[in-house]
FIDOTOR-56433 format. One record per residue (C-alpha): z, x, y; residue in three letters. Coordinates in steps of 0.5 Angstrom, whole numbers, plus 500, padded with zeros to 3 digits. Example, Ala and Ser with C-alpha at 12.3 -4.5 7.8 and 13.67 -1.06 7.14 Angstrom:
2
516525491Ala/514527498Ser/
// end
This chain:
346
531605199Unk/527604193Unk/521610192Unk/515606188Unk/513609182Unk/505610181Unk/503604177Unk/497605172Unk/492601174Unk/488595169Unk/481598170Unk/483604167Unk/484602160Unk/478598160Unk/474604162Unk/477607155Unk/474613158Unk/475618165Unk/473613169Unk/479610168Unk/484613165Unk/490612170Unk/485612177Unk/488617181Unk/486615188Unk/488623190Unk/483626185Unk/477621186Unk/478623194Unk/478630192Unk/471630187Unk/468626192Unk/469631198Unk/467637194Unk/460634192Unk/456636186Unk/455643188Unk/462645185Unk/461641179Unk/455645179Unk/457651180Unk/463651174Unk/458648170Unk/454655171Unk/460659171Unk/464657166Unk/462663161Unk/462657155Unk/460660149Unk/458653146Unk/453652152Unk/450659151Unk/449658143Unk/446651145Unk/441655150Unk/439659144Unk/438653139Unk/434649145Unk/429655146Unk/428656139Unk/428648138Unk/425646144Unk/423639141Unk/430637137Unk/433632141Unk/440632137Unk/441639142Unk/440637148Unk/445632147Unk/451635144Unk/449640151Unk/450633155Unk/457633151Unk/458640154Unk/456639161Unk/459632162Unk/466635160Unk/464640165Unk/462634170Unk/456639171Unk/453631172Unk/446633173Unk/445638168Unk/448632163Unk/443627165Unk/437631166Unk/438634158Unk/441625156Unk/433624159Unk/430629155Unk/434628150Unk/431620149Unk/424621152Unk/424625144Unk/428620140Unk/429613143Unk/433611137Unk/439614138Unk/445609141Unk/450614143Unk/445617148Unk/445612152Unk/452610152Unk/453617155Unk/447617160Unk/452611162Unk/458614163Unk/455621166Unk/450616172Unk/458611173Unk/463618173Unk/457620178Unk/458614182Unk/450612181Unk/453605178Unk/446602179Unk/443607175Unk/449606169Unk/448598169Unk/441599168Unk/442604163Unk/446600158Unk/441594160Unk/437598157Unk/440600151Unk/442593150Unk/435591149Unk/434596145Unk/440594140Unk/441588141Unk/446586136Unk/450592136Unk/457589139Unk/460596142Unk/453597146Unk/454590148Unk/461590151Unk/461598154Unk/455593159Unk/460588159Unk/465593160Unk/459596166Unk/458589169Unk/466588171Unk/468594174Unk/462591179Unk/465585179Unk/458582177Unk/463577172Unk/459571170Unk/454576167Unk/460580164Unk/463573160Unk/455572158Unk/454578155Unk/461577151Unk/459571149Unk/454575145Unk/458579142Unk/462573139Unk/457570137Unk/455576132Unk/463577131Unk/467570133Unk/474574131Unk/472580134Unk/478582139Unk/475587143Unk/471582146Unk/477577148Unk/481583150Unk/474583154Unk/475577157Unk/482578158Unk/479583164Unk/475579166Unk/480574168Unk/485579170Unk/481581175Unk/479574177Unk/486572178Unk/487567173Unk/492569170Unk/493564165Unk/486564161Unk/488572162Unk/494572158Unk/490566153Unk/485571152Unk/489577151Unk/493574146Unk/487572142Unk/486579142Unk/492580139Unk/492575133Unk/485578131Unk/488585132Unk/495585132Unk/495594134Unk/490594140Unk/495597145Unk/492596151Unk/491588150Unk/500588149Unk/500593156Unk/496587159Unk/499581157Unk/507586159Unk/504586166Unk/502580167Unk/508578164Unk/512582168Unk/508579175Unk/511573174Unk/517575173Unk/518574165Unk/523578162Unk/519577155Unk/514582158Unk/519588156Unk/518585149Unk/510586150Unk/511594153Unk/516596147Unk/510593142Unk/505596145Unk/509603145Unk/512602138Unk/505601136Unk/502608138Unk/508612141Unk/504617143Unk/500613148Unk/500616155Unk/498609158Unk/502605154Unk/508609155Unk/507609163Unk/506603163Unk/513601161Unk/516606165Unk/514602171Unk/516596168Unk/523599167Unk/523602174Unk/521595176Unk/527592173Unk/532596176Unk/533601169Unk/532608172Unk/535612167Unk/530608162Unk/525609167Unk/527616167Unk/527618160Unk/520614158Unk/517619163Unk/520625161Unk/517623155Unk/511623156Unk/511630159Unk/513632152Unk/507629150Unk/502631155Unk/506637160Unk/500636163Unk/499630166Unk/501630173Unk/503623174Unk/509624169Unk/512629173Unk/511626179Unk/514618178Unk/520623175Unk/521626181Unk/521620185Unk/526617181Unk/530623182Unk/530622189Unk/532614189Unk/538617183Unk/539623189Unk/537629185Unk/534632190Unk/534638187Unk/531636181Unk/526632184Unk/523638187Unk/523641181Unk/518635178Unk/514634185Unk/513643183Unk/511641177Unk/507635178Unk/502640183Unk/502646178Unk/498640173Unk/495637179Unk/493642185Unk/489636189Unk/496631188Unk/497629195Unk/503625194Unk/506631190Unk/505635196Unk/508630201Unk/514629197Unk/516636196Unk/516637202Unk/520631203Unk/525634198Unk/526641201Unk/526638208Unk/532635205Unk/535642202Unk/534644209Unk/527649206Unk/524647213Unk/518652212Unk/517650205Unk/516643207Unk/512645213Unk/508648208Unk/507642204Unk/506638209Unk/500641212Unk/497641205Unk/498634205Unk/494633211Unk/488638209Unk/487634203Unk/488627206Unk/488628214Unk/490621216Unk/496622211Unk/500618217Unk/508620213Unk/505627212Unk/503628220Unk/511624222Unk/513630217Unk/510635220Unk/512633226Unk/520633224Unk/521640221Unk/516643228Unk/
// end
């Protein structure tokens, strides 16, 4: 039987930022057990000698928005979330004129699943710049991920009507579509967004995989466009390397995701579809050594876990995958595979 590899989800890329990247279901479950006080305590912790030389500059310069900021930049990567927005509304209580504050009060408020606050932030800032077309799709941007797509569509109309051929904007509407259902007026869109922009990679990753949905062997053609583009694009090459496992070509598939580890050795997701293409080419060692890797990126990777005991179950390691299993189930405790895989090697 088959494994199916972990497919990159479309919200991600419109997201263009954390949110997003490839929505990792496991790591998400993960931050939200552990809560903010962890993100807290590595934002205290951390020792970070740009956050202390920032401290300094502040005390000095108490009154320099700038400051407070580029301290917010610092805790945000940290997903030290309250220090961020705290030093964000300072920040803008000093200078309201500054864009880029409210862009990041946004993300901060939406990476801490305060979403209400995040839409009412770009609302905001949209008022504020009402003809700035980045501004007015990051909130097009907000109100998709909450489904709220009629206002999303209004605000894009916005756009256009400032900038008629921008292709951000239909590639905008193509999400919206696309998370709709409407599958028709989605490719439309994202072929509109192509015309405009014939190098904008996530607009030919959407219209391979929608494409790919209806079973259209031009699909491959889009995804090789998309990769030829930007051969470095983690999504994109992801993206095909799905689509080739799809269609049978696991050897394809493979090589698309051992590349990706070139590029990225530590992105968890590359090791791990690896791994279970293996399994499906009955490398079980192999596959082991790619489950092994995907953990070491990725120490809250669930699924990684599961099929590593899996796989040295098979090679006959049974307190290795007793091992796994029980990790599985720590982080994931309903994880009904773990808990039957548990029960065998008892």
């Amino acid at each position: 039987m088959r494994l199916i590899l972990s497919k990159l989800d479309p919200t991600t890329m419109i997201r263009l930022t954390r949110f997003s990247i490839f929505l990792l279901p496991i790591f998400y479950f993960f931050t939200a057990c552990t809560g903010n006080s962890t993100n807290q305590e590595k934002a205290e912790t951390t020792g970070n000698t740009v956050l202390d030389q920032l401290n300094a500059q502040i005390e000095k310069s108490p009154k320099n928005a700038d400051l407070y900021y580029a301290r917010a930049e610092q805790y945000f990567e940290l997903e030290g979330f309250d220090e961020a927005i705290a030093d964000l509304n300072k920040a803008i209580s000093i200078d309201s004129s500054k864009v880029d504050y409210y862009h990041l009060l946004a993300d901060a408020y939406m990476d801490y699943f305060k979403s209400f606050k995040a839409l009412k932030t770009m609302e905001t800032a949209v008022m504020r710049f009402p003809r700035r077309i980045p501004t007015l799709l990051k909130l097009s941007e907000f109100q998709m991920i909450l489904q709220m797509h009629k206002e999303s569509m209004k605000t894009i109309d916005q756009a256009l009507q400032i900038d008629p051929q921008n292709a951000e904007a239909f590639f905008m509407f193509g999400m919206n579509f696309k998370e709709m259902g409407d599958t028709a007026r989605a490719i439309n869109s994202f072929q509109t967004a192509v015309e405009n922009d014939p190098d904008l990679v996530d607009a030919w990753i959407n219209l391979g995989q929608l494409h790919a949905a209806l079973g259209n062997a031009i699909a491959g053609r889009y995804f090789e466009t998309a990769t030829r583009i930007d051969p470095k694009n983690i999504e994109a090459l992801h993206a095909r390397g799905y689509y080739q496992q799809s269609i049978g070509d696991l050897k394809g598939s493979l090589a698309t995701f051992r590349k990706i580890n070139r590029i990225d050795p530590k992105y968890a997701e590359g090791y791990f579809n690896a791994g279970l293409l293996l399994m499906d080419m009955d490398s079980i060692p192999s596959a082991y050594e790619k489950f092994d890797a995907a953990i070491r990126a990725s120490p809250v990777h669930i699924q990684a876990y599961f099929y590593r005991g899996v796989a040295a179950e098979i090679l006959g390691k049974k307190q290795q995958a007793k091992a796994d299993y029980e990790q599985a189930l720590k982080l994931a405790p309903d994880y009904t595979k773990a808990k039957e895989g548990l029960e065998r090697v008892r």
